[in-house]
C-alpha positions in Angstrom: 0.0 0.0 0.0 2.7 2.2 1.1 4.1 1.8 -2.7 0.8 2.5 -4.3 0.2 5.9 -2.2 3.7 6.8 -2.8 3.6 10.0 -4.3 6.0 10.3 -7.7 8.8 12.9 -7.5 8.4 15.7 -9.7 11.0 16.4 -11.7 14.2 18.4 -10.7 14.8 19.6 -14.1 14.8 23.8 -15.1 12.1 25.3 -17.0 12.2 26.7 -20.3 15.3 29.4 -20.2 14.9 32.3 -22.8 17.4 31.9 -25.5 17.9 35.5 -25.3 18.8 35.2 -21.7 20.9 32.3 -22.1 22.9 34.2 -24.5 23.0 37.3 -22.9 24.1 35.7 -19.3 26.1 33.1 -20.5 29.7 32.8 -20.3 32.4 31.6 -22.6 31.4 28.6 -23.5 27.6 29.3 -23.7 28.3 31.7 -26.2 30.7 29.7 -28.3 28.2 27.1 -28.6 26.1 30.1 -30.9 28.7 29.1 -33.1 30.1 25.6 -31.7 26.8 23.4 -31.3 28.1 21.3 -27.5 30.8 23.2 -26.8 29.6 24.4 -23.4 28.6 20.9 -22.7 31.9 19.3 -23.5 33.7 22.3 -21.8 31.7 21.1 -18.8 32.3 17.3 -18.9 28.6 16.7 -20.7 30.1 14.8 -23.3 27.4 12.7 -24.7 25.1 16.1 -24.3 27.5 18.0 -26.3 28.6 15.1 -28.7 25.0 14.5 -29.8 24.5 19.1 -30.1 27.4 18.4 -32.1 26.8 15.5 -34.9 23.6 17.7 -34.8 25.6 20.7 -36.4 28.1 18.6 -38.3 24.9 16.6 -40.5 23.0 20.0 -41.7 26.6 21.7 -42.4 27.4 18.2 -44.6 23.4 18.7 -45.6 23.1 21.8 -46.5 26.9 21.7 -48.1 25.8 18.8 -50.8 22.4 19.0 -51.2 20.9 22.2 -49.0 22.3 25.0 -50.8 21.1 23.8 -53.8 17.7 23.3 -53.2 17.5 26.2 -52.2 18.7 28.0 -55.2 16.7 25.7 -57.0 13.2 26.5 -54.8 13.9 30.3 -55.6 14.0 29.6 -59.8 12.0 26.5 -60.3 14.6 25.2 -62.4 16.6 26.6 -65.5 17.6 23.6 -67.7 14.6 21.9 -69.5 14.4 18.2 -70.8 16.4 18.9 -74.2 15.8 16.8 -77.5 19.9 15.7 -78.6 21.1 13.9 -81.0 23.6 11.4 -80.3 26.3 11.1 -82.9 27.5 7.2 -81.5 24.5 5.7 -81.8 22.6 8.3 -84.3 20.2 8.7 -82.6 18.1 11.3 -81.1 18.1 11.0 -77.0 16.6 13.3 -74.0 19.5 14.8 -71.8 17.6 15.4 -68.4 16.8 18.8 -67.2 15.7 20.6 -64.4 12.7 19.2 -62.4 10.4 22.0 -61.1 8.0 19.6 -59.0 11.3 18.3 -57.1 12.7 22.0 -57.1 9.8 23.0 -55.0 9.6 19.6 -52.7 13.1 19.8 -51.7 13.3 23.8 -50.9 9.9 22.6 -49.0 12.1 19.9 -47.0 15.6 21.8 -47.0 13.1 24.6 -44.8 11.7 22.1 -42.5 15.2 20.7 -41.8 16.3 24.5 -41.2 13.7 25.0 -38.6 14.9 21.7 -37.0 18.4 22.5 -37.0 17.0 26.0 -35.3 15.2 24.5 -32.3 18.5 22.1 -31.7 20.8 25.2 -32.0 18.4 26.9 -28.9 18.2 23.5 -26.9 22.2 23.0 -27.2 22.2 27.2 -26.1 20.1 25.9 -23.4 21.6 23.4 -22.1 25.0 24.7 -22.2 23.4 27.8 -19.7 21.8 25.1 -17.4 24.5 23.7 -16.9 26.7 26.5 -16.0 24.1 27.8 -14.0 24.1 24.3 -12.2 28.3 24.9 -12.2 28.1 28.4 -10.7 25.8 26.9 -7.7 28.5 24.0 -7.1 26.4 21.3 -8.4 27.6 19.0 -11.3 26.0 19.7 -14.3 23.5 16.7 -15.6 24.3 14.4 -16.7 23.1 12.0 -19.8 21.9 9.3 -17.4 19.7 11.7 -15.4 18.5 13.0 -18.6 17.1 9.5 -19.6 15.8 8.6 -15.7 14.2 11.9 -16.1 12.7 11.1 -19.7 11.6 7.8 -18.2 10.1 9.1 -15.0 8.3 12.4 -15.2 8.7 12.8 -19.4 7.7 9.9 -20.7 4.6 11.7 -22.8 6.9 13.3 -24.2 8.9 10.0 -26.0 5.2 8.6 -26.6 4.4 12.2 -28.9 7.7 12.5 -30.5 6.6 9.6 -33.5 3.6 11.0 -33.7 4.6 14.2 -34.4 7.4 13.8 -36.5 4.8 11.7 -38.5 2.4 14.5 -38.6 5.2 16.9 -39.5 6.3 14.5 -42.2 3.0 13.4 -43.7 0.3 15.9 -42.7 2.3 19.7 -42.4 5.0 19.2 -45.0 2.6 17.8 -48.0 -0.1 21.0 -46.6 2.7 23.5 -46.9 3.8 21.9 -50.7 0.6 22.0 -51.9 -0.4 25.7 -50.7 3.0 26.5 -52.4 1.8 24.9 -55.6 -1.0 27.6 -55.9 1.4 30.6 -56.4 2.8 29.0 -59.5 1.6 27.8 -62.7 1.7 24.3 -62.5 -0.7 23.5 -65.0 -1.0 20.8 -68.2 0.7 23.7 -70.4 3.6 23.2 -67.6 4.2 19.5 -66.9 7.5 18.3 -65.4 10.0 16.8 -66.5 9.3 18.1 -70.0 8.5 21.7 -69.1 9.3 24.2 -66.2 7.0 25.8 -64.3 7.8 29.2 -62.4 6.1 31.5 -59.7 3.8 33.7 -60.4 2.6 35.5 -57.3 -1.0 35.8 -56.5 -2.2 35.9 -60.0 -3.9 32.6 -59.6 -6.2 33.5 -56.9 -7.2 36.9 -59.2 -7.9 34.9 -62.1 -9.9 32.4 -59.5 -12.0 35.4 -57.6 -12.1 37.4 -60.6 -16.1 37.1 -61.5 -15.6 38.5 -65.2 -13.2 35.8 -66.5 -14.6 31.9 -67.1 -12.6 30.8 -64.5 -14.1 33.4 -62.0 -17.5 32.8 -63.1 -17.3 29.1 -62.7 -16.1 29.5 -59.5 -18.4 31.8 -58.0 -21.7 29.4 -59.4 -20.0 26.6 -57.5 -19.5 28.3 -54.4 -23.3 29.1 -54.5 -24.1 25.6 -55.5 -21.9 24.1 -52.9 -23.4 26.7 -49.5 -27.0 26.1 -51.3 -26.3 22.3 -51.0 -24.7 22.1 -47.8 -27.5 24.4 -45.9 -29.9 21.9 -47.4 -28.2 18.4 -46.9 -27.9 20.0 -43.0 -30.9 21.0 -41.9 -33.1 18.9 -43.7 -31.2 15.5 -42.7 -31.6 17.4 -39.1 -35.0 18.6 -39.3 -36.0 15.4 -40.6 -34.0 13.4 -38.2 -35.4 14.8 -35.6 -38.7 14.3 -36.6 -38.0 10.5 -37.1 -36.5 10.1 -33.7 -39.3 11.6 -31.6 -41.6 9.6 -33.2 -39.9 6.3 -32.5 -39.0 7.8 -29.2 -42.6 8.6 -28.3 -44.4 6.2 -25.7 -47.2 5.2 -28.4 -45.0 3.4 -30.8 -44.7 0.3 -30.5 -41.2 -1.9 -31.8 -39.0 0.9 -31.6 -35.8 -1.5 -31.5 -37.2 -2.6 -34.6 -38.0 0.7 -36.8 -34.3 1.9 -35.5 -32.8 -1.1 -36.8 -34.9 -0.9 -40.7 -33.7 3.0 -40.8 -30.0 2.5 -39.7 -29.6 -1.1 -42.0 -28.4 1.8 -44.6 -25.7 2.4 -43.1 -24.5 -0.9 -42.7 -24.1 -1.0 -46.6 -21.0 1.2 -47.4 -22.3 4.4 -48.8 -20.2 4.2 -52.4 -22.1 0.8 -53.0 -25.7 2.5 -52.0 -24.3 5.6 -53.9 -23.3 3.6 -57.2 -26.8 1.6 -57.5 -28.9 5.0 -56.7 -26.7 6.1 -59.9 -27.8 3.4 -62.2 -31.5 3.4 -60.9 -31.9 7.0 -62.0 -30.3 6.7 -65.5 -32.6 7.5 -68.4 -32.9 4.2 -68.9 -32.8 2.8 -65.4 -35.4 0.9 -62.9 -36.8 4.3 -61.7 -37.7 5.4 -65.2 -38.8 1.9 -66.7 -41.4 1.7 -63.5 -42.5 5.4 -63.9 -43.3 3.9 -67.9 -44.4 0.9 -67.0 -47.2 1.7 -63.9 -48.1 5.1 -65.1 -47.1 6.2 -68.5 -44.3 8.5 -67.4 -41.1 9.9 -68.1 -38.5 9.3 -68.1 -37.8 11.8 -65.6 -34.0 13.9 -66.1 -33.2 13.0 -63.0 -29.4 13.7 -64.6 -30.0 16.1 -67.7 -32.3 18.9 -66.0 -30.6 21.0 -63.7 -33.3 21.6 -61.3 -34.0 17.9 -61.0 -30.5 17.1 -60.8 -29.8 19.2 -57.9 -33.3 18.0 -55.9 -32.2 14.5 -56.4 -29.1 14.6 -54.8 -30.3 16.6 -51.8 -33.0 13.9 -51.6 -31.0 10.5 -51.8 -28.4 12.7 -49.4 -31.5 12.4 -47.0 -31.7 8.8 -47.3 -28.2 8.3 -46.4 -27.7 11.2 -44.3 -30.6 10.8 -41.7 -30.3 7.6 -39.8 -26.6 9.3 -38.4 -29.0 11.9 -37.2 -31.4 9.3 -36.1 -29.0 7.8 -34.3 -27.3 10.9 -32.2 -31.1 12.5 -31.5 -31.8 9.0 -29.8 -29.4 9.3 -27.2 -29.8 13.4 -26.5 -33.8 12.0 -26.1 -33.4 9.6 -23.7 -30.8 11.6 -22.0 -33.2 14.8 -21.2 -34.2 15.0 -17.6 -37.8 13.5 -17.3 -38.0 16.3 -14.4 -38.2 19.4 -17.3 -41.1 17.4 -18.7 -43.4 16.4 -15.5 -42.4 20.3 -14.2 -44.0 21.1 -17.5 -47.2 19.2 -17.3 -47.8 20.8 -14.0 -48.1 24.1 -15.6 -49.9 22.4 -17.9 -47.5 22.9 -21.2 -48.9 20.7 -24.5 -46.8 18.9 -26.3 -45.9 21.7 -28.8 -44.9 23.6 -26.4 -42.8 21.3 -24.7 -41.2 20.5 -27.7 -40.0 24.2 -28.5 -39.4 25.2 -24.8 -37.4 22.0 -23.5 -36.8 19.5 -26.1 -35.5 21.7 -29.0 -33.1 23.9 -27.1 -31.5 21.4 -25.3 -31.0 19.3 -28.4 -29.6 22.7 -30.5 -27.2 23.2 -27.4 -25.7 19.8 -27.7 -25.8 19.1 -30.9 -25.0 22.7 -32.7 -21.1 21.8 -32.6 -22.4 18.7 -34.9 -23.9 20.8 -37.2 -21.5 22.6 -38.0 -19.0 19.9 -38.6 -22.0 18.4 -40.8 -22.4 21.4 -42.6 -18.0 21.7 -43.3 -18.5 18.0 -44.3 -20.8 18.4 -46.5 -18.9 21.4 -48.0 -16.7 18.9 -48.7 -18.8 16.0 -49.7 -17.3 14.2 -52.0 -18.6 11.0 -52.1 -22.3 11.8 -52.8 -21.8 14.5 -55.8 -19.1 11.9 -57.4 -20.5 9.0 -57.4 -24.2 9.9 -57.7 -24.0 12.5 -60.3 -20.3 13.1 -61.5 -21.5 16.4 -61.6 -24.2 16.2 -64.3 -25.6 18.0 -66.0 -22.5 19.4 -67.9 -22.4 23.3 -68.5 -20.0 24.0 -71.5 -19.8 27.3 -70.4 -17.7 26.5 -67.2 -14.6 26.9 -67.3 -13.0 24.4 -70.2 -16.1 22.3 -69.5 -14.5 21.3 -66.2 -17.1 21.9 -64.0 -21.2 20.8 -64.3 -24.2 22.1 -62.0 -24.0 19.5 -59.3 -20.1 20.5 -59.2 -19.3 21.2 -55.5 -15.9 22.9 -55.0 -14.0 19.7 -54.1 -15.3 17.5 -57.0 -15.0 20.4 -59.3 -11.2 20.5 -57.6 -10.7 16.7 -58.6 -11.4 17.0 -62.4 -9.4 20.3 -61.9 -6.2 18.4 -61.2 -6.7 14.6 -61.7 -8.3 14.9 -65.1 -7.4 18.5 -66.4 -3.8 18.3 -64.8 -4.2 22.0 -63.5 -2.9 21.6 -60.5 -2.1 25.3 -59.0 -6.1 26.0 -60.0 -6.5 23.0 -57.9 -4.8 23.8 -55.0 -5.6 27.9 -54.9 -9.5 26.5 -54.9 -8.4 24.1 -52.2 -6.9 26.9 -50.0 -10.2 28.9 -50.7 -12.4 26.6 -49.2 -10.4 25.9 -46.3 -10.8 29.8 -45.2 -14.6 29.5 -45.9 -14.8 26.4 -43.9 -12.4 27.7 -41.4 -14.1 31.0 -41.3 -17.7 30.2 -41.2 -17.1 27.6 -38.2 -15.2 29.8 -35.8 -17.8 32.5 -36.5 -21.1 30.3 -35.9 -18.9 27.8 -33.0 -18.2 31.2 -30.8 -21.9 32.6 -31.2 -23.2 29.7 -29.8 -24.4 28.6 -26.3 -21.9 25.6 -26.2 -18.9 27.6 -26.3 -20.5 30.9 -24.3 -22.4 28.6 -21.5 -20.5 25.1 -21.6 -22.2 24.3 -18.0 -25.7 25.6 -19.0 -27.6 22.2 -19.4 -25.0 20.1 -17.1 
């Protein structure tokens, strides 16, 4: 017991020195190590400390010596030297002598920066540690040593270790790729400027004028998406809430019976992965599919443009989003339902409330306070909703006069982004679009998130 109630030693370790101050109040030694990466560590008998501060040094010198400098030079021009027809007079024949690489111009300046900053954080922690321990030296203590370091990291840092993998991982797959793609938008990467063949330089902000700029095609396309896609989104929200809702209250309600089993038929959709439900809605609603051949067949109809008119287009999706959209809804109303104090209700009854207006004085606001952080990740998501404009219309009906065709009337801003790059090989168009959306999405959710009663009153329904 004794063991178990022990309590564990915090750890003896500094906090966080200033650079500035270590510099400024360091001695000798602490200042050559500005320049001499573990030099106040070896001067002080820390040799692993100031062996590892050094290596450190030594690998981005050697780095940036055979392949740093370069890339930088190279991340500034994008290249000189392009792929070059030549013949060969041995062989007589015509050969390509390899040139310049723009894509890997710009991914290695991207990495040669990340390695920079790197470098920079060592260079403060071996600054650091060279003023600890004189500090530690000047106080008549010995300096610590590599073992403590490692008891320490074991005993009160161990989070630490556990986080360093992940975050190099997130640095290496997540923030480098986001920075090299936001890069991508200031150039003209396009299919008139391919690598290896061709070059492809910087060209400021003129992407993002020709994208915002409502008088060009490009501009005009993008402006009728954007509509499209905060039309669509508002709607595949609040009617797969509205209607969610609904649906859950009356399974909820004491008079139905078999509730286990009408929450099972609407929530078997989701067991079937939404591409496959996505892909069979798609051929059902061809001219020519089962919806159109029964319309024929039972009453004489159609067939209905479920893909050619644009009005119809654009209901259908928002309808079939429904299908697959409300039983999440279903299923998160549930449990807000039968988590609602039965006391609100009863206390209501005695002042002799009907049901509406229990419903719009207890039930609603309690479900908008819990579940309006939900919404508005719904309504990002379905900014970005890939899966249902893809796969159900591929954007139909086409509009040739979008820009180049790329785009049709069920486009959203992400699947009109995909033909963008994937089919149409523009790739800065692609990735300013990409950083556009991000500040809408980013935008419109802090905005709505800190007007609402979950973030001003987090306590007011605990």
């Amino acid at each position: 017991m004794a063991a178990f109630g022990k309590k564990k030693k915090a750890s003896e370790f500094p906090d966080v020195i200033p650079v500035s101050e270590a510099i400024r109040k360091g001695d000798i030694f602490t200042k050559l190590t500005c320049l001499i990466m573990g030099a106040g560590n070896l001067a002080r008998k820390q040799i692993i400390q100031g062996l590892l501060f050094l290596t450190g040094e030594l690998a981005y010198i050697l780095y940036m010596v055979f392949y740093g400098a370069k890339a930088l030079q190279n991340f500034v021009t994008l290249g000189t030297e392009t792929q070059k027809k030549v013949f060969n007079e041995a062989t007589q024949v015509y050969e390509y002598a390899t040139g310049d690489n723009s894509q890997l111009c710009l991914l290695y300046g991207v990495v040669t920066f990340f390695v920079t900053i790197g470098f920079i954080l060592l260079w403060r922690a071996a600054i650091r540690s060279s003023y600890i321990a004189q500090k530690a030296q000047e106080a008549g203590k010995k300096p610590i040593t590599f073992g403590q370091i490692l008891k320490d990291l074991k005993d009160n840092r161990m989070y630490q270790l556990f986080l360093l993998f992940p975050f190099l991982g997130i640095i290496l797959f997540t923030v480098m790729p986001l920075v090299f793609m936001i890069l991508m938008a200031f150039t003209n990467y396009d299919r008139d400027h391919l690598p290896p063949g061709k070059l492809f330089d910087w060209v400021g902000f003129q992407n993002f004028a020709r994208v915002l700029n409502a008088g060009g095609a490009l501009g005009e396309t993008f402006w009728r998406v954007l509509g499209w896609t905060i039309i669509w989104a508002i709607f595949a929200t609040f009617l797969n809430y509205i209607f969610g809702i609904i649906l859950a209250i009356i399974i909820n309600r004491d008079g139905t019976k078999f509730k286990a089993f009408w929450r099972f038929i609407f929530v078997l959709t989701i067991a079937v992965p939404q591409f496959v439900s996505l892909l069979v809605v798609n051929t059902m609603i061809q001219e020519h599919g089962v919806i159109n051949l029964l319309l024929k067949e039972l009453f004489g109809v159609g067939p209905l443009p479920f893909l050619t008119n644009v009005t119809w287009a654009r209901v259908t999706v928002i309808v079939i989003n429904l299908w697959v959209g409300i039983p999440y809804t279903l299923l998160a109303v549930t449990g807000i339902l039968k988590n609602i104090p039965a006391e609100l209700y009863e206390a209501a009854r005695v002042d002799g409330a009907n049901a509406f207006v229990t419903f719009f004085k207890i039930t609603m606001p309690y479900m908008m306070f819990v579940m309006t952080p939900n919404l508005i990740t719904t309504f990002t998501g379905n900014i970005n909703n890939f899966n249902v404009i893809y796969l159900l219309t591929n954007g139909a009906p086409a509009c040739d006069t979008y820009y180049r065709g790329t785009a049709g009337k069920t486009d959203l801003l992400v699947t009109w982004l995909y033909k963008l790059t994937i089919d149409n090989k523009d790739y800065n168009l692609g990735a300013v679009i990409g950083i556009l959306t991000f500040v809408l999405m980013a935008t419109l959710s802090l905005i709505t998130y800190r007007r609402t009663g979950s973030y001003k009153n987090e306590e007011g329904f605990s």
